[in-house]
N, C-alpha and C positions, 0 to 999 in steps of 0.2 A: 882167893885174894882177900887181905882185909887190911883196910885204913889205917894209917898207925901216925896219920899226920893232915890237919888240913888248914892252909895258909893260903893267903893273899900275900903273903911277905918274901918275895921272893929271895929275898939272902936268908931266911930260915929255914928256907924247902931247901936251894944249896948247901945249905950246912945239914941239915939231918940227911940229904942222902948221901953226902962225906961221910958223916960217922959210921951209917951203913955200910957205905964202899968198904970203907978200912978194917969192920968188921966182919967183909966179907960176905954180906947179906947184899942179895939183889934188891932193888926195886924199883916200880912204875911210878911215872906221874900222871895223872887222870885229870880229866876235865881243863890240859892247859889251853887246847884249841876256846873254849869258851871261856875261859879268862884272859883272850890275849883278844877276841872278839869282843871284848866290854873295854880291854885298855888294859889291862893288864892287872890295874894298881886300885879296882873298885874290890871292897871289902866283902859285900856279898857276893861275889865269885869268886869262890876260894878252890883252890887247888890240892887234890889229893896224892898225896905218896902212901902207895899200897905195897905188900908182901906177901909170897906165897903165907898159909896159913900157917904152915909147919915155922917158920920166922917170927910170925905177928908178936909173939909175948918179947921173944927178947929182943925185936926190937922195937917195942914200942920202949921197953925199961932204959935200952941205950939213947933215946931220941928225948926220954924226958930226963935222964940222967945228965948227957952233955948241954939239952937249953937250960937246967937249974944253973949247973954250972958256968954257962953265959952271960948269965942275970947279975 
């Protein structure tokens, strides 16, 4: 498994693992039980969306592709 995203923002994590879904890449979200024990919305507990390994490059390229494109 490797990290291809890690946020406190949560309509960022819902959006990247959208473009995932529809890309048809799986992926976890890590550490939400301790982000949701601080409140959810504190900056230093941020939240990980992982992918098996064989995924990690394309989708980290989709995940910074579509938030450029959100900017």
């Amino acid at each position: 498994m490797k990290d291809v995203l890690k946020t406190a923002d949560p309509v960022k994590l819902s959006f990247a693992r959208s473009v995932l879904s529809d890309a048809g890449i799986e992926s976890f979200v890590l550490d939400e039980g301790m982000a949701s024990m601080y409140g959810g919305g504190i900056e230093f507990v941020k939240k990980r969306l992982s992918v098996i390994d064989e995924e990690a490059d394309r989708a980290q390229r989709l995940i910074d592709e579509a938030l450029a494109e959100s900017e």
